[in-house]
C-alpha positions in Angstrom: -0.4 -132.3 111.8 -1.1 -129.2 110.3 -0.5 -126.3 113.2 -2.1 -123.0 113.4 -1.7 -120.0 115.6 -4.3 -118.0 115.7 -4.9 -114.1 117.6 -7.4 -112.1 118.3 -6.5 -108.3 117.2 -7.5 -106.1 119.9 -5.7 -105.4 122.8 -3.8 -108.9 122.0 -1.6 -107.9 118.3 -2.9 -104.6 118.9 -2.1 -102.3 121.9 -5.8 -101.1 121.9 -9.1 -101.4 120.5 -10.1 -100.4 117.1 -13.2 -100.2 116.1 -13.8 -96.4 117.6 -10.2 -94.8 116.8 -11.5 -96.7 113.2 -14.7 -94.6 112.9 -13.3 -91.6 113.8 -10.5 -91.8 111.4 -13.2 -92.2 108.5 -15.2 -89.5 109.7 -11.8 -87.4 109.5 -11.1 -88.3 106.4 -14.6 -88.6 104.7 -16.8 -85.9 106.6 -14.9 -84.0 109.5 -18.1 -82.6 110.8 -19.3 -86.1 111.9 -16.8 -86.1 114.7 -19.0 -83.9 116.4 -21.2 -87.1 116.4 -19.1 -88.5 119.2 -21.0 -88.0 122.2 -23.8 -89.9 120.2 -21.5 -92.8 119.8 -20.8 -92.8 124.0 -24.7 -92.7 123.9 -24.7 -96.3 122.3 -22.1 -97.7 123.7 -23.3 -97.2 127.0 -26.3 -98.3 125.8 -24.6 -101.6 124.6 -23.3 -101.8 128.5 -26.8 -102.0 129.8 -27.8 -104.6 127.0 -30.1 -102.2 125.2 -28.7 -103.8 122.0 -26.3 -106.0 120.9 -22.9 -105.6 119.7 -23.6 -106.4 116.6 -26.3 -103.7 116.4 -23.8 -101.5 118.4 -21.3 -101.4 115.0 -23.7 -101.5 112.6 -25.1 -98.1 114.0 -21.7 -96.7 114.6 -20.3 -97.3 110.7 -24.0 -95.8 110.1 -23.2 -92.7 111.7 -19.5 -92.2 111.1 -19.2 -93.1 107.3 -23.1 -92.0 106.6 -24.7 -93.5 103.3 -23.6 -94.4 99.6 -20.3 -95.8 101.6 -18.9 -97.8 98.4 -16.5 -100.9 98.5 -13.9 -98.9 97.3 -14.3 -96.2 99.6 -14.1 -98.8 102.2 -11.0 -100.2 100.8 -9.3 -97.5 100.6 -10.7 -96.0 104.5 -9.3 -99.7 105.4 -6.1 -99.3 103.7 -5.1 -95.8 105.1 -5.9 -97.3 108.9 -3.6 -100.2 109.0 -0.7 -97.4 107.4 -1.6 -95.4 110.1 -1.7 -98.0 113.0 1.2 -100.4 111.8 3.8 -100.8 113.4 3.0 -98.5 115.8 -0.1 -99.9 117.6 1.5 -103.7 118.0 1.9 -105.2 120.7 6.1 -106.1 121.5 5.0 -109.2 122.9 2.7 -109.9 119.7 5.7 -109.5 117.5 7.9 -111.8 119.6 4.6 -114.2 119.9 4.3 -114.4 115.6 7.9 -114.7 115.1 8.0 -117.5 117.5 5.2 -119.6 115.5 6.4 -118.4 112.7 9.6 -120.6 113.8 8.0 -123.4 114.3 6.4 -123.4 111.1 2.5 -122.4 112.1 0.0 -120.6 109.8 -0.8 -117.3 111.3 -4.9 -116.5 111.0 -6.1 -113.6 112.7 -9.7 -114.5 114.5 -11.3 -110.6 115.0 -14.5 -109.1 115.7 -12.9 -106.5 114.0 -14.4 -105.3 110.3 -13.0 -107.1 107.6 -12.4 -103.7 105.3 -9.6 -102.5 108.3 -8.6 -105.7 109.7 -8.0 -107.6 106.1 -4.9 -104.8 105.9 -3.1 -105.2 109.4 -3.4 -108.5 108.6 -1.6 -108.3 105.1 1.1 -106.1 106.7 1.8 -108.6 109.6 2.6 -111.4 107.3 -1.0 -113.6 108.4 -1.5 -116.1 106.0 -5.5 -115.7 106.5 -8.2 -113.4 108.6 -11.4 -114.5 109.9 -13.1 -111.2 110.5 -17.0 -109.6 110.8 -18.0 -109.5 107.5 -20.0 -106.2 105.4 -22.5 -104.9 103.3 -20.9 -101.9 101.4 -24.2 -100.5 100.6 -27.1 -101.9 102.1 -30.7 -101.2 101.1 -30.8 -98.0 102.6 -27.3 -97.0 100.7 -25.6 -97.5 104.7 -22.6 -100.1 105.5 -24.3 -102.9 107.5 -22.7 -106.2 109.2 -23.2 -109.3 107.0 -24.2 -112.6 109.0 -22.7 -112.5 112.3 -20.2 -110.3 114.4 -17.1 -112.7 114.7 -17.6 -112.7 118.6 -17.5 -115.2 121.5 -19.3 -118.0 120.3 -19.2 -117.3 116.5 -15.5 -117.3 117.2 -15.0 -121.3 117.1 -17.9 -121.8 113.9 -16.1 -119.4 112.2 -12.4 -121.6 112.3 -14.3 -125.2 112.0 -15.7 -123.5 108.7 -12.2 -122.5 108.0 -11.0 -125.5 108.3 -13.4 -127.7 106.8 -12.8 -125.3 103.6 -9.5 -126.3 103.5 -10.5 -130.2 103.5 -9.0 -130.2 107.4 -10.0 -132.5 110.1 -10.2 -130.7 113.3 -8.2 -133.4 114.6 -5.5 -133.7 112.2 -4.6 -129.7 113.7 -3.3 -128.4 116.4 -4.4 -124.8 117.4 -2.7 -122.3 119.7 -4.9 -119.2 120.2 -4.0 -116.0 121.8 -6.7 -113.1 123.3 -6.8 -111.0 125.7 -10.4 -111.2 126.2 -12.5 -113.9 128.4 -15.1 -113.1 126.0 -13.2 -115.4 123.7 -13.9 -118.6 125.8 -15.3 -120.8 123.8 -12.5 -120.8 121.2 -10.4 -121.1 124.3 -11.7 -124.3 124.7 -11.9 -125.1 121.6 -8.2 -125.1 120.7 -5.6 -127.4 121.9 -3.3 -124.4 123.4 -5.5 -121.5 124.9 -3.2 -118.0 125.8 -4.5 -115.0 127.6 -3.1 -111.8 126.9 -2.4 -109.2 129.8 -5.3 -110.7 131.8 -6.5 -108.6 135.6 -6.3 -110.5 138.5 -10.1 -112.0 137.7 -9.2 -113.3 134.5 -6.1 -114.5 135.7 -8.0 -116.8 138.1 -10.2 -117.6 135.2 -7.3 -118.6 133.4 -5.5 -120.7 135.9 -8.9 -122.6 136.6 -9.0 -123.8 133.6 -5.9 -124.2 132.2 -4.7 -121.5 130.2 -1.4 -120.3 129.4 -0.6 -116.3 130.5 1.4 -114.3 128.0 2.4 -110.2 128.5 2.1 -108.8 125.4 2.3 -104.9 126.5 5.7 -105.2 128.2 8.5 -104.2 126.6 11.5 -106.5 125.3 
């Protein structure tokens, strides 16, 4: 059997979420005055509560507003590069570490599964010793000259098609693995189910339940040793 232990990235390896502290790094770094586009951004999101779009709309506009056009792969690289410095060690999680070096022991392959973009999330990854990343993929420069989402956010459903693909790549039978996954969101219930070991991170008292129904482990990551 070939074993896997896969995590989600925020709020599970990471302390917090990452797409907004992302965009507002880049905007620091590439065009300060777009900050000032924040309230704009709380606009969308809120927005994206109501379901006036979808979530992958929701980052495509945001990378649109924060990194404007003509947003090169190598700009994006780099962007990518300078947020995982900034971010690692700092942002993980203690019980993540403890969690990885624990699989690491017993000889699992560490793939982060993240809604997260590719360009940011490919680094953390790289730092944190994962041996693969299956993250929402880019356009550098679209049509338009904007960084767009290519295919799919890798979210909720997409989640479980994106590690079967993974897997199959590697000339693995989903049966000849055993997976352990590790989120802190419900969201990520059909993976859950998916995987022979399902962990939920630092759940509240409703996911808890959730959890307990049906038959997932708890972990803390946040506390301390």
């Amino acid at each position: 059997m070939t074993a896997f232990a896969l995590y989600d990235l925020d709020k599970t390896v990471l302390r917090r979420a990452s797409f907004t502290p992302f965009l507002i790094f880049a905007a620091r770094r590439a065009a300060p005055w777009r900050v000032l586009l924040l309230a704009v951004w709380l606009l969308a999101m809120a927005a994206y509560k109501v379901g006036l779009c979808s979530r992958g709309a929701l980052k495509g506009f945001g990378l649109r507003l924060f990194l404007g056009g003509r947003v090169t792969e190598a700009r994006l690289r780099a962007l990518g590069e300078a947020f995982a410095d900034h971010v690692v060690p700092g942002w993980i999680a203690p019980g993540a570490a403890r969690a990885m070096e624990q699989d690491r022991a017993e000889g699992r392959e560490l793939v982060l599964v993240t809604a997260a973009m590719h360009f940011y999330a490919e680094p953390i990854a790289r730092r944190l010793g994962f041996a693969d990343i299956l993250a929402t993929r880019h356009h550098a420069l679209d049509p338009h000259g904007a960084c767009r989402i290519d295919g799919e956010n890798c979210y909720g459903p997409e989640k479980p098609l994106r590690v079967a693909a993974f897997l199959a790549a590697r000339g693995l039978a989903r049966e000849a693995c055993t997976l352990r996954f590790y989120s802190d969101s419900a969201s990520d219930a059909p993976l859950f189910d998916w995987v022979d070991e399902a962990v939920l991170v630092d759940p509240g008292p409703g996911a808890a339940r959730m959890a307990a129904a049906r038959g997932w482990r708890v972990a803390r990551f946040a506390q301390e040793g």
